[in-house]
PDB file of N, CA, C and O in Angstrom:
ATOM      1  N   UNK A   1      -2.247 -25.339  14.614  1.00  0.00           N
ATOM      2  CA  UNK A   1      -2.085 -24.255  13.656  1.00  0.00           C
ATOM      3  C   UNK A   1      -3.438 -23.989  12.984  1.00  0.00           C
ATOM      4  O   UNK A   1      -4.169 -24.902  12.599  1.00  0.00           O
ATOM      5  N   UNK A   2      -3.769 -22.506  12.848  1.00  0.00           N
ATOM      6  CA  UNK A   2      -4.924 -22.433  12.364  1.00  0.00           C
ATOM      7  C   UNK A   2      -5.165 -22.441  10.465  1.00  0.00           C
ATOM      8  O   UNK A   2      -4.179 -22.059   9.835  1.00  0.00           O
ATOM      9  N   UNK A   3      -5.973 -22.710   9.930  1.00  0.00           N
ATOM     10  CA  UNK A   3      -6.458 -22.468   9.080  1.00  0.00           C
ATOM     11  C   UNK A   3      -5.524 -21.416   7.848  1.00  0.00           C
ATOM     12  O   UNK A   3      -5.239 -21.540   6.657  1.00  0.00           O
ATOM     13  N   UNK A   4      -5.301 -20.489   8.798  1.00  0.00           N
ATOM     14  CA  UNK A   4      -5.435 -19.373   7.875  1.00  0.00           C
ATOM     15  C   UNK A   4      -3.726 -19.235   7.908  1.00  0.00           C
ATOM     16  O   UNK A   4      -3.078 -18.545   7.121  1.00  0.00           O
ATOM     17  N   UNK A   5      -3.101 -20.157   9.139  1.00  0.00           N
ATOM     18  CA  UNK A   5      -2.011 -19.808   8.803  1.00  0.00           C
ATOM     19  C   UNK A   5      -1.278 -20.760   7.750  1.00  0.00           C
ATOM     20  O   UNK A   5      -0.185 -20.483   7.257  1.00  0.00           O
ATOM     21  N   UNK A   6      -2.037 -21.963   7.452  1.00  0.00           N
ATOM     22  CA  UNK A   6      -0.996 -22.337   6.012  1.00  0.00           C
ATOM     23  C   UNK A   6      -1.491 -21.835   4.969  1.00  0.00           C
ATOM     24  O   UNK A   6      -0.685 -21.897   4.041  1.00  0.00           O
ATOM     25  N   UNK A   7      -2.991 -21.099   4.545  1.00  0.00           N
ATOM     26  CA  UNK A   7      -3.083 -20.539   3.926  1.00  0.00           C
ATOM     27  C   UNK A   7      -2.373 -19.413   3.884  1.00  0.00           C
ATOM     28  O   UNK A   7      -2.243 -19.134   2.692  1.00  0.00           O
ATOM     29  N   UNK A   8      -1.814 -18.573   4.586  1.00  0.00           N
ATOM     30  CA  UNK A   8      -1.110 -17.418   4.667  1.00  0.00           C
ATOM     31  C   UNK A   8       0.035 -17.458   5.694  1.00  0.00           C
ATOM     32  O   UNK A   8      -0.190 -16.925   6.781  1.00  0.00           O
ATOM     33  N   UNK A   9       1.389 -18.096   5.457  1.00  0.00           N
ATOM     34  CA  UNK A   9       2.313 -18.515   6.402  1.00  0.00           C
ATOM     35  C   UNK A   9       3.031 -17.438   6.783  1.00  0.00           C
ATOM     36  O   UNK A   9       2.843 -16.410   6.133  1.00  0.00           O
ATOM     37  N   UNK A  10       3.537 -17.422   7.365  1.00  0.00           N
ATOM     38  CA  UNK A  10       4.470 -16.029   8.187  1.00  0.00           C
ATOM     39  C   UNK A  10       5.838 -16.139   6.919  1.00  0.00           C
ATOM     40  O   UNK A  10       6.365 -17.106   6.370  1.00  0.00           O
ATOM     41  N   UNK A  11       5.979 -15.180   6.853  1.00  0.00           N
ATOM     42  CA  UNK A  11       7.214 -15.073   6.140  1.00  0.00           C
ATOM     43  C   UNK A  11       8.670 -14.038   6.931  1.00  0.00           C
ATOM     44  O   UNK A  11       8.664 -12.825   7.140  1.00  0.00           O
ATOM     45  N   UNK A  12       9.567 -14.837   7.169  1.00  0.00           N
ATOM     46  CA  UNK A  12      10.957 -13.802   7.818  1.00  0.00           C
ATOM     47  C   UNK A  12      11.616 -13.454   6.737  1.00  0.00           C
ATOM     48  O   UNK A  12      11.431 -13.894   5.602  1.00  0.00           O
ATOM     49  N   UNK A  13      12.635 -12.413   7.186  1.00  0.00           N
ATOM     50  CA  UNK A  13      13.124 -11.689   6.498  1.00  0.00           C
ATOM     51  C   UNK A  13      14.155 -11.713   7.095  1.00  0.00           C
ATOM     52  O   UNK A  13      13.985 -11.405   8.274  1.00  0.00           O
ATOM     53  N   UNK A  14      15.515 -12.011   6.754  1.00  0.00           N
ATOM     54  CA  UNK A  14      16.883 -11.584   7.375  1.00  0.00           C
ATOM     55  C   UNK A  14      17.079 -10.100   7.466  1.00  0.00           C
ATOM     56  O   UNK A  14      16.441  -9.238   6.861  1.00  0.00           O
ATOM     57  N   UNK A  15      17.922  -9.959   8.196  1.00  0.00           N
ATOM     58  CA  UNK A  15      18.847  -8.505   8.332  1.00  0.00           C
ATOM     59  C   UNK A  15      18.876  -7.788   6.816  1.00  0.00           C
ATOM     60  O   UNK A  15      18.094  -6.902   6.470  1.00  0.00           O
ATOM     61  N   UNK A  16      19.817  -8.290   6.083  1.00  0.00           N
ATOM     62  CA  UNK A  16      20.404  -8.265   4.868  1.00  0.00           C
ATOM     63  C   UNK A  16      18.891  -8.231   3.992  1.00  0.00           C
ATOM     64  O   UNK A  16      18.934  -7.231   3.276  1.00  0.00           O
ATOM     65  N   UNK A  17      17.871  -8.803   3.841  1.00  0.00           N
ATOM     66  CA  UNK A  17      16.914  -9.157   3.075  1.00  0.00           C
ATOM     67  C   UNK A  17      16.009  -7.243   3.730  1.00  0.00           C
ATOM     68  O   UNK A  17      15.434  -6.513   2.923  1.00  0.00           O
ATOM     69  N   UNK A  18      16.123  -6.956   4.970  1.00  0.00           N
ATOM     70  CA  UNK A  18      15.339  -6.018   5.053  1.00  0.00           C
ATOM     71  C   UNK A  18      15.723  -4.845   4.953  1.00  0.00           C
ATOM     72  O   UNK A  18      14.960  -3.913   4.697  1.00  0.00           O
ATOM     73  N   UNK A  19      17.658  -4.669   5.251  1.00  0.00           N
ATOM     74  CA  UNK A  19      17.778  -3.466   4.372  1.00  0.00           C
ATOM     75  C   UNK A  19      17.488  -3.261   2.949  1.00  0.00           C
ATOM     76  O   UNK A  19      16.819  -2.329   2.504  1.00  0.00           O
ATOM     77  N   UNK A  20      17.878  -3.926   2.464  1.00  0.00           N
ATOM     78  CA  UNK A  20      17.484  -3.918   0.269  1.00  0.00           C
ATOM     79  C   UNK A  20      15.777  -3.678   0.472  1.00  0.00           C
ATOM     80  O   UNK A  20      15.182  -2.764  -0.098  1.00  0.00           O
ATOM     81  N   UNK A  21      15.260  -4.448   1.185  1.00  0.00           N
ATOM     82  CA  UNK A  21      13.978  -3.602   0.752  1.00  0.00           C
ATOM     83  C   UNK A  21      13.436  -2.042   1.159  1.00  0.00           C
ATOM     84  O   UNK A  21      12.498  -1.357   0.750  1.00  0.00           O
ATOM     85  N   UNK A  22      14.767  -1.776   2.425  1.00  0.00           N
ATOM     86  CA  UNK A  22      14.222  -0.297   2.601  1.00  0.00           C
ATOM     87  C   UNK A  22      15.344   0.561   1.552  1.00  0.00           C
ATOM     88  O   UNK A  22      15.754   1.716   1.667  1.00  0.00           O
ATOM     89  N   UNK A  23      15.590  -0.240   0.738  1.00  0.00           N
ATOM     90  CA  UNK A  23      16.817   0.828   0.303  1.00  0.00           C
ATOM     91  C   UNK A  23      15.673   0.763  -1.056  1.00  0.00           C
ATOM     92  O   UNK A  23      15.097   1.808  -1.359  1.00  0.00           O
ATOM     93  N   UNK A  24      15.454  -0.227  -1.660  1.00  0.00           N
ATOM     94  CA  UNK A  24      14.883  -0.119  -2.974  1.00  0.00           C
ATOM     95  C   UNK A  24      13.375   0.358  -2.374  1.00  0.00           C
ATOM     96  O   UNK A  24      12.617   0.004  -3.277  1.00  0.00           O
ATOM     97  N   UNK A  25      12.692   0.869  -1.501  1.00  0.00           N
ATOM     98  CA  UNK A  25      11.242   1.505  -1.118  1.00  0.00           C
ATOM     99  C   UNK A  25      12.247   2.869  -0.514  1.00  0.00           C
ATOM    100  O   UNK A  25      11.447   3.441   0.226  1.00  0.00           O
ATOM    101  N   UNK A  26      12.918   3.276  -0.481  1.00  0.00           N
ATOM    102  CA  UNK A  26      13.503   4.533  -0.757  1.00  0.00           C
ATOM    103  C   UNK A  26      14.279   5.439  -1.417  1.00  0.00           C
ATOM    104  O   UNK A  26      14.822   6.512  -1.153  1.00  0.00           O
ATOM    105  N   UNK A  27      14.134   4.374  -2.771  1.00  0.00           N
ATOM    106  CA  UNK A  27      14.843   4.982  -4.228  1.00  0.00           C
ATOM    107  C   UNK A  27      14.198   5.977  -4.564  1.00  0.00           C
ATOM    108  O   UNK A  27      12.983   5.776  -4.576  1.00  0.00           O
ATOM    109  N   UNK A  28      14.675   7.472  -4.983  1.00  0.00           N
ATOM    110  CA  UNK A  28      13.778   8.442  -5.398  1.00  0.00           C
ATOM    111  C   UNK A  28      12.933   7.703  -6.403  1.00  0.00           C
ATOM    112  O   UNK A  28      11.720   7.852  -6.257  1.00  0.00           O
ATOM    113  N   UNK A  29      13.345   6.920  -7.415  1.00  0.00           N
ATOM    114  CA  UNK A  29      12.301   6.628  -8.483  1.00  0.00           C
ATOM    115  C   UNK A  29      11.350   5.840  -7.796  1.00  0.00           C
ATOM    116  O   UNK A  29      10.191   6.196  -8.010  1.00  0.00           O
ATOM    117  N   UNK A  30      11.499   4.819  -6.989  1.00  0.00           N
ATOM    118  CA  UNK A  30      10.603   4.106  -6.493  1.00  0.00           C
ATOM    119  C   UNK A  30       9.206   5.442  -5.655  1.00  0.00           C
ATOM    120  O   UNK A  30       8.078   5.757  -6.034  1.00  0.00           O
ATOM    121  N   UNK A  31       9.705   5.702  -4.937  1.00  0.00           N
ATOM    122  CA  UNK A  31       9.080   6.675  -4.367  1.00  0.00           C
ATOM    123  C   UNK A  31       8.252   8.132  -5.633  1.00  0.00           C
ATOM    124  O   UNK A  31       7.218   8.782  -5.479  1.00  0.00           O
ATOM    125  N   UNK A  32       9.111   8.151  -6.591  1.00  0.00           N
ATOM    126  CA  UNK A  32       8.199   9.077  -7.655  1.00  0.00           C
ATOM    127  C   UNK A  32       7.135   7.902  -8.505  1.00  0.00           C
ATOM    128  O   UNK A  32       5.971   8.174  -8.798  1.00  0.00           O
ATOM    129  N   UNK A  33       7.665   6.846  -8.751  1.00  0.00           N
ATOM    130  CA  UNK A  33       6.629   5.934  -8.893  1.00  0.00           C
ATOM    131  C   UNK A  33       5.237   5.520  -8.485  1.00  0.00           C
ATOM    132  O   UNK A  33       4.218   5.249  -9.121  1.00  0.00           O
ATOM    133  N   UNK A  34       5.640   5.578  -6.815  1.00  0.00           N
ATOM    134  CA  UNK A  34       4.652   5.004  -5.850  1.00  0.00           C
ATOM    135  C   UNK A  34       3.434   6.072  -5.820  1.00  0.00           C
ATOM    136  O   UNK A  34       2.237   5.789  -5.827  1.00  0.00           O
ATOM    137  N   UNK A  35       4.172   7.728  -5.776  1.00  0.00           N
ATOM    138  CA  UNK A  35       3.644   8.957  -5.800  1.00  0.00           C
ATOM    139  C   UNK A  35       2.885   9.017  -7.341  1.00  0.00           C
ATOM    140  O   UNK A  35       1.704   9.363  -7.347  1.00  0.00           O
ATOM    141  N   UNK A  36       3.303   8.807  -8.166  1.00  0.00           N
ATOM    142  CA  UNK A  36       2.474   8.337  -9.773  1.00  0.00           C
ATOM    143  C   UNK A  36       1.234   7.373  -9.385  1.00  0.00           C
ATOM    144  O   UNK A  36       0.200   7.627 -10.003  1.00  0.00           O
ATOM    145  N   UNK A  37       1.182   6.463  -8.596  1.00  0.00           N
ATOM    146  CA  UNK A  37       0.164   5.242  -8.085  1.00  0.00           C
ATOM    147  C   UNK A  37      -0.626   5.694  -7.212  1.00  0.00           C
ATOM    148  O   UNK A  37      -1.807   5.351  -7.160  1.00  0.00           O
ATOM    149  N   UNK A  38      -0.122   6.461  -6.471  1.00  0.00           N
ATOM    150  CA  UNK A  38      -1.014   7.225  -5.681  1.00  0.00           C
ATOM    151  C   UNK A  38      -2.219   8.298  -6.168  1.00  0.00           C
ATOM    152  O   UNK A  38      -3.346   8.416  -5.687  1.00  0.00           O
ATOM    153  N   UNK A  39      -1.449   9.231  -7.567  1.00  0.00           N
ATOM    154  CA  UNK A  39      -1.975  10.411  -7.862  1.00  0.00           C
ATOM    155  C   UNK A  39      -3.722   9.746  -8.728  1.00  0.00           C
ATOM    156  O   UNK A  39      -4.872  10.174  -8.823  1.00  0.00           O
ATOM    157  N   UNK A  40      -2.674   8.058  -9.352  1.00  0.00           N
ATOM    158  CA  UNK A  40      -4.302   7.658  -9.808  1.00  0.00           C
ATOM    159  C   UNK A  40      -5.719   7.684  -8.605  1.00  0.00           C
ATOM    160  O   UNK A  40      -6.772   8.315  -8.511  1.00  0.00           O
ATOM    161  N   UNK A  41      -5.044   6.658  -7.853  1.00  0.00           N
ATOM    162  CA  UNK A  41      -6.045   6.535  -6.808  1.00  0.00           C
ATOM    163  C   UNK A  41      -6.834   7.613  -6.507  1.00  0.00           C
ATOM    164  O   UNK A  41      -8.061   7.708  -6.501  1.00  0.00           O
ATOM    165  N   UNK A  42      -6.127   8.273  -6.301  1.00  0.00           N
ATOM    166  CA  UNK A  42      -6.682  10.350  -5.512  1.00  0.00           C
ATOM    167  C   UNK A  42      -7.477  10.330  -6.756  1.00  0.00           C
ATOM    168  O   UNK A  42      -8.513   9.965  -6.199  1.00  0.00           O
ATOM    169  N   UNK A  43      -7.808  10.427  -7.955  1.00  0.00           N
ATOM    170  CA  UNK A  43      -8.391  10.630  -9.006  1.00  0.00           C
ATOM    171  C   UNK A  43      -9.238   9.545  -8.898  1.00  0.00           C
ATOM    172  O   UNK A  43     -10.251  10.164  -9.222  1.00  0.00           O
ATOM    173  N   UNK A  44      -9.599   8.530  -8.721  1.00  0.00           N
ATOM    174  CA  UNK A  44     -10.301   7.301  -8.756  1.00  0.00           C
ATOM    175  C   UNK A  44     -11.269   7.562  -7.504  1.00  0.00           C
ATOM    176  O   UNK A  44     -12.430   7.160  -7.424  1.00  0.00           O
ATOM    177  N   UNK A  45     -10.510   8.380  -6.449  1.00  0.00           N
ATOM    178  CA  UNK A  45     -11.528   8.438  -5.134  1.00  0.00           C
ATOM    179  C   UNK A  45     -12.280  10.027  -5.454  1.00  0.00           C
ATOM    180  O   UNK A  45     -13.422  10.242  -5.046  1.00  0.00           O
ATOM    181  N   UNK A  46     -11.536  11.029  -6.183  1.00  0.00           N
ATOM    182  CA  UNK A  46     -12.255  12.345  -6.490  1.00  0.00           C
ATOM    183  C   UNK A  46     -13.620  11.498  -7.399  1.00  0.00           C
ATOM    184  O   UNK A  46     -14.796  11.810  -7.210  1.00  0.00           O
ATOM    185  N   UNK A  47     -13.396  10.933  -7.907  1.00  0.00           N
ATOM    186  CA  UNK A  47     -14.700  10.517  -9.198  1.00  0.00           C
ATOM    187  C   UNK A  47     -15.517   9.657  -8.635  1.00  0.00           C
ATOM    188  O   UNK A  47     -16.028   8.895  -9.456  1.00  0.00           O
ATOM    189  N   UNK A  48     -15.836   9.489  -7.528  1.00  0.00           N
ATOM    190  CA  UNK A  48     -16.042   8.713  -6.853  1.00  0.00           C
ATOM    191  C   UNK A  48     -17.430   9.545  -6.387  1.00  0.00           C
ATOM    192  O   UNK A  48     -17.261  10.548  -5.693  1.00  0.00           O
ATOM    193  N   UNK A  49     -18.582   9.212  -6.696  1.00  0.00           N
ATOM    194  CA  UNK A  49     -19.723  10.297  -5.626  1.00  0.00           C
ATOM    195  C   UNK A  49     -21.282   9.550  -5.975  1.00  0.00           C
ATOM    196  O   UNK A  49     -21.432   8.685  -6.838  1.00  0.00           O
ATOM    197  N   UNK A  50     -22.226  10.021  -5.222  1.00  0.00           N
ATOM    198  CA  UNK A  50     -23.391   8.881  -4.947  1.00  0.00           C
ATOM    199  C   UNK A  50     -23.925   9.206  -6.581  1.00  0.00           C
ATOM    200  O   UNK A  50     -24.760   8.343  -6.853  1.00  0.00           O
ATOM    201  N   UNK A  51     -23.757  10.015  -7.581  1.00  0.00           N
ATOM    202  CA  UNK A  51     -24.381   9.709  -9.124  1.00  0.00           C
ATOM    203  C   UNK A  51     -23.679   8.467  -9.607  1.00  0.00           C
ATOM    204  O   UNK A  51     -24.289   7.493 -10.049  1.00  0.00           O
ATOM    205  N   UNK A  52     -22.513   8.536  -9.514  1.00  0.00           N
ATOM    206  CA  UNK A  52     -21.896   7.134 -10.364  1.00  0.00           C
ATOM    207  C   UNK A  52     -22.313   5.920 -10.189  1.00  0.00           C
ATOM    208  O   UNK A  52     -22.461   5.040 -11.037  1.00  0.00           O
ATOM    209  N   UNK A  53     -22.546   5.882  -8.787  1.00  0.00           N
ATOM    210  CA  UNK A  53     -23.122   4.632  -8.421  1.00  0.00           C
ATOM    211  C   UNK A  53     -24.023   4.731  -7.494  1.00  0.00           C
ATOM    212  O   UNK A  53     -24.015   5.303  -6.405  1.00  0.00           O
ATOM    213  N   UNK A  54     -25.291   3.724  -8.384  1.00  0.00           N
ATOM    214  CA  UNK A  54     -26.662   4.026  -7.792  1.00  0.00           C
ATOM    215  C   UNK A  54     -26.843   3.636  -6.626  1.00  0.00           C
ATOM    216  O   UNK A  54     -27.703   4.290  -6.035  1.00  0.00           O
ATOM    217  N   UNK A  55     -26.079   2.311  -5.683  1.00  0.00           N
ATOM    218  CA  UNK A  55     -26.433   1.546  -5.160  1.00  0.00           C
ATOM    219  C   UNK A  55     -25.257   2.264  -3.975  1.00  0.00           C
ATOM    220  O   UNK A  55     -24.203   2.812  -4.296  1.00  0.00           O
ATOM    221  N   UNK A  56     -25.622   2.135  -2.978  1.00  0.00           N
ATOM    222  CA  UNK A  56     -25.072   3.126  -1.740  1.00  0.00           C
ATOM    223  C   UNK A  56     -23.815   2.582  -1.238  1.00  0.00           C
ATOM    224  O   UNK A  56     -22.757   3.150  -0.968  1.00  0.00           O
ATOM    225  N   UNK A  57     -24.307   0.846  -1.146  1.00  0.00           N
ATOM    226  CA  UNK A  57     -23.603   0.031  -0.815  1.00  0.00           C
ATOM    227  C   UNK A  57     -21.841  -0.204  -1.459  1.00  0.00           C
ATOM    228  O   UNK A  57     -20.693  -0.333  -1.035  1.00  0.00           O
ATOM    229  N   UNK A  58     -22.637  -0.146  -2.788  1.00  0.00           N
ATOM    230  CA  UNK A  58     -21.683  -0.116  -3.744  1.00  0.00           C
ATOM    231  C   UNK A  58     -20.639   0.713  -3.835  1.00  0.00           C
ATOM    232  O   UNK A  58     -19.505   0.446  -4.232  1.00  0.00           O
ATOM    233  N   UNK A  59     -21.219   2.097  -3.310  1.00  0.00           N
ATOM    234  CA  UNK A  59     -20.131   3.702  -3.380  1.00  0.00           C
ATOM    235  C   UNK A  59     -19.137   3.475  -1.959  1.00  0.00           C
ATOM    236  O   UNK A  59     -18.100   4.064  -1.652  1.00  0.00           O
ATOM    237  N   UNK A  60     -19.862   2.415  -1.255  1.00  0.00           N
ATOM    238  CA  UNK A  60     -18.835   2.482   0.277  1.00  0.00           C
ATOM    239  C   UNK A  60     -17.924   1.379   0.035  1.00  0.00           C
ATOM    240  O   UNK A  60     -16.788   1.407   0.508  1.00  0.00           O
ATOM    241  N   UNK A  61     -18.374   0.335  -0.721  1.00  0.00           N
ATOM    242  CA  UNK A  61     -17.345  -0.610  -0.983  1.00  0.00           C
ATOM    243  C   UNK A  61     -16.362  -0.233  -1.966  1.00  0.00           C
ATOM    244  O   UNK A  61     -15.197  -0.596  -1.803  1.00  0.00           O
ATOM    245  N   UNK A  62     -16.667   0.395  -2.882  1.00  0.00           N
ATOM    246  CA  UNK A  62     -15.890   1.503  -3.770  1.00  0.00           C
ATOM    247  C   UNK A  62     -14.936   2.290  -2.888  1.00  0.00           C
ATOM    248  O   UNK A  62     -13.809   1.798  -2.958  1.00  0.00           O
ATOM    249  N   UNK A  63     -14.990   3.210  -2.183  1.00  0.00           N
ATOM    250  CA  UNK A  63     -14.864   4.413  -1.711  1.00  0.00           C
ATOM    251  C   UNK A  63     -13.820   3.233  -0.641  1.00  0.00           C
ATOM    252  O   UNK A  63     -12.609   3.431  -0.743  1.00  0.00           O
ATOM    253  N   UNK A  64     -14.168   2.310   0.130  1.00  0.00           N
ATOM    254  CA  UNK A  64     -12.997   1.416   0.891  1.00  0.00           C
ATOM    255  C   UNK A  64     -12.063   0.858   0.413  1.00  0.00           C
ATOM    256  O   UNK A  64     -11.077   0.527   1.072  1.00  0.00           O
ATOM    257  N   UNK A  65     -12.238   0.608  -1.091  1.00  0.00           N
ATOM    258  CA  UNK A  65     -11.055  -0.081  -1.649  1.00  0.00           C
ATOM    259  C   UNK A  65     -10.155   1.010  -2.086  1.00  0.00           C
ATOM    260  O   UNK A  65      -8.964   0.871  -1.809  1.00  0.00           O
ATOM    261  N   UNK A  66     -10.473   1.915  -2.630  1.00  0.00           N
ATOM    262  CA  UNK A  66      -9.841   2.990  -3.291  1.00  0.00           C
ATOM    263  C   UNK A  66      -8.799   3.283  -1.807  1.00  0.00           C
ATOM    264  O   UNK A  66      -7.595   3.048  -1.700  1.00  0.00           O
ATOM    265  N   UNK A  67      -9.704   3.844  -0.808  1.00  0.00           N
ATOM    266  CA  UNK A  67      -9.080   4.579   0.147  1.00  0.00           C
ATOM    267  C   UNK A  67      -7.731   3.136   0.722  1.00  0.00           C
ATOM    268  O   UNK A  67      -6.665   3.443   1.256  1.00  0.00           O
ATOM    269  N   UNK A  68      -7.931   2.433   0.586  1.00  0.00           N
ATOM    270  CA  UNK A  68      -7.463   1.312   0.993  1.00  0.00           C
ATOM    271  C   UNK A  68      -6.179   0.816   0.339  1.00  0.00           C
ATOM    272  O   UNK A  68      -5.188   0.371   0.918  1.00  0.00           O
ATOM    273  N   UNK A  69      -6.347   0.950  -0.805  1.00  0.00           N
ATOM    274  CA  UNK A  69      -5.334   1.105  -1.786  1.00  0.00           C
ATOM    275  C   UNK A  69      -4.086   2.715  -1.582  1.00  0.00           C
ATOM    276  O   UNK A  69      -2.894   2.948  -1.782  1.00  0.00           O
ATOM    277  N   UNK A  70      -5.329   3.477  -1.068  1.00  0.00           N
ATOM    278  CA  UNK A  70      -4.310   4.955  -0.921  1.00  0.00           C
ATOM    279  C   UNK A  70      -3.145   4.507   0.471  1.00  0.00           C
ATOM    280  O   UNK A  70      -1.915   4.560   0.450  1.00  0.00           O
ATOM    281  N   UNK A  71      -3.946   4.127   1.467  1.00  0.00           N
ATOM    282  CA  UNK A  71      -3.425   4.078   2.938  1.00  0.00           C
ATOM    283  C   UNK A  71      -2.458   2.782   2.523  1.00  0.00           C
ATOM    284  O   UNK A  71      -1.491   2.878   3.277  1.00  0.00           O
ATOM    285  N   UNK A  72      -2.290   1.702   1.733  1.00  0.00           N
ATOM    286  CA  UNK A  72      -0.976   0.871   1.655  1.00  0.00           C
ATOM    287  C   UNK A  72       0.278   1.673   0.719  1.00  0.00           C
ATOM    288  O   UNK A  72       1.471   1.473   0.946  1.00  0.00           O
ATOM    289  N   UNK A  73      -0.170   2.506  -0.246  1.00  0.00           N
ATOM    290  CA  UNK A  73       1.282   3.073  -0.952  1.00  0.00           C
ATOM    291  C   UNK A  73       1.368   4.786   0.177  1.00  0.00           C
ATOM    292  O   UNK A  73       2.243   5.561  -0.208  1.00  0.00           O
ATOM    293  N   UNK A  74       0.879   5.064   0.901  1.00  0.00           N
ATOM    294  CA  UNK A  74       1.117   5.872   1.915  1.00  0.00           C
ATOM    295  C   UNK A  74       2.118   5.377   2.974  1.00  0.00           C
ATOM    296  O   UNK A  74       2.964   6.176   3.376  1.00  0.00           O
ATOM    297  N   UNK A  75       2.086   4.095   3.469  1.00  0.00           N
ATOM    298  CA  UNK A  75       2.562   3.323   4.063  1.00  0.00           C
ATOM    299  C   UNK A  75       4.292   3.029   3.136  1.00  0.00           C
ATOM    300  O   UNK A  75       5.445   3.301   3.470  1.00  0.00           O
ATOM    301  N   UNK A  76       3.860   2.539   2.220  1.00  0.00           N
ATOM    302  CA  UNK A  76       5.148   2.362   1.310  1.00  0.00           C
ATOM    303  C   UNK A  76       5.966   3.264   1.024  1.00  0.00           C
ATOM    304  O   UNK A  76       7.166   3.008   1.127  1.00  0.00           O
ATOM    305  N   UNK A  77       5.479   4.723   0.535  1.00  0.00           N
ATOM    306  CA  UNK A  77       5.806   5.996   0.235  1.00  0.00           C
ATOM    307  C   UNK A  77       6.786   6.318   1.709  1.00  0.00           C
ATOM    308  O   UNK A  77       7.904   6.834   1.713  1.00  0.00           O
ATOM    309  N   UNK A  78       6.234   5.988   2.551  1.00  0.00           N
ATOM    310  CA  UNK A  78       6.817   6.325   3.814  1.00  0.00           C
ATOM    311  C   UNK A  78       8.078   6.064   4.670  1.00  0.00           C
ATOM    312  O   UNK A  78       8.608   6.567   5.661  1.00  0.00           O
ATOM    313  N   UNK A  79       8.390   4.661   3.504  1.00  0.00           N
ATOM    314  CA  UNK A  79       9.408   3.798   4.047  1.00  0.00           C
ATOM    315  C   UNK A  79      10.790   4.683   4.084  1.00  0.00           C
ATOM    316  O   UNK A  79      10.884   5.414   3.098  1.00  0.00           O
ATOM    317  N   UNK A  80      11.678   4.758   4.835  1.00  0.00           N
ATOM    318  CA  UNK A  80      12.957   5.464   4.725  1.00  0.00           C
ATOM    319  C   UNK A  80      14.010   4.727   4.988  1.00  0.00           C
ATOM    320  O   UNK A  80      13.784   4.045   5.987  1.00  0.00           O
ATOM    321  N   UNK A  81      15.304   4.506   4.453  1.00  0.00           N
ATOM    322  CA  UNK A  81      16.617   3.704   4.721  1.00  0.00           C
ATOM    323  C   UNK A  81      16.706   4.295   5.949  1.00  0.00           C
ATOM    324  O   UNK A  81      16.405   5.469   6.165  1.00  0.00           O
ATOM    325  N   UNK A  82      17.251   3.248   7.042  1.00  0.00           N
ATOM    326  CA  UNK A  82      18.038   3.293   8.493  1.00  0.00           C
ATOM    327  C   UNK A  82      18.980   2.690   8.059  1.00  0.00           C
ATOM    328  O   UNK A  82      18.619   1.552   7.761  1.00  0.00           O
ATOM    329  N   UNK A  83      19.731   2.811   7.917  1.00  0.00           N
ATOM    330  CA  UNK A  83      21.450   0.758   7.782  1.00  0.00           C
ATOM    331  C   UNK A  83      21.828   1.062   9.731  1.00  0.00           C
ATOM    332  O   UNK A  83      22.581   0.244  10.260  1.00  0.00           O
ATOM    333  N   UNK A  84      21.216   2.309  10.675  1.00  0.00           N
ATOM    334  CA  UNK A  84      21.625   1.355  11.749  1.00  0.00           C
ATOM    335  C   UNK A  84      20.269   1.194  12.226  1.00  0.00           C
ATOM    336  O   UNK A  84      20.278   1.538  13.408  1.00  0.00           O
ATOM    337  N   UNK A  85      19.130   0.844  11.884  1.00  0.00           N
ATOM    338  CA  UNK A  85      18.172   0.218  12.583  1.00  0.00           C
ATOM    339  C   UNK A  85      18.351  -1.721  12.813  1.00  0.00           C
ATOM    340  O   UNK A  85      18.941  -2.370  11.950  1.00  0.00           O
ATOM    341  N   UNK A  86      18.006  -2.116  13.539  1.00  0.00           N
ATOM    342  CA  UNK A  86      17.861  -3.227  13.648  1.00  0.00           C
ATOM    343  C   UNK A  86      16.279  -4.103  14.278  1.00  0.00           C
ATOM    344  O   UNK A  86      15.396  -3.816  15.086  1.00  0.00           O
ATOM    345  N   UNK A  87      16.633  -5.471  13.216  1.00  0.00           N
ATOM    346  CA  UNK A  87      15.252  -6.000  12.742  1.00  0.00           C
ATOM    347  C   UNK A  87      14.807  -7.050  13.690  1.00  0.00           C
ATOM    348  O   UNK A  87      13.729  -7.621  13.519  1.00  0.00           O
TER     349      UNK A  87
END
């Protein structure tokens, strides 16, 4: 086993354990929430440009986390209830 996997172990999910999470990641509020978390980011990446930060390096490591942060609640935002999908 490597390294990284007891640092970071696999985690399962039953049947039952993965509908509730697509049901509660497809609650309208959850989803107007996620869309609230998002609208920061979009604002965090608009303010985002080579004056703020002097160092170039800095604006791309900036500019990756932000975007990075957008592309996981995009992902989340996305989630939709199936009850007949199977896991």
């Amino acid at each position: 086993m490597q390294l990284l996997d007891h640092i970071f172990p696999e985690v399962e999910f039953t049947t039952e354990e993965m509908l509730f999470i697509e049901g509660v990641l497809s609650d309208p509020i959850m989803k107007k929430y996620l869309s609230h978390l998002a609208s920061q980011e979009m604002k965090d990446l608009a303010a985002l440009s080579s004056t703020s930060l002097s160092d170039p390096s800095a604006l791309l490591i900036s500019h990756a986390s932000v975007a990075g942060r957008l592309e996981v609640l995009s992902n989340l935002s996305s989630v939709r209830a199936n009850p007949t999908k199977e896991f």
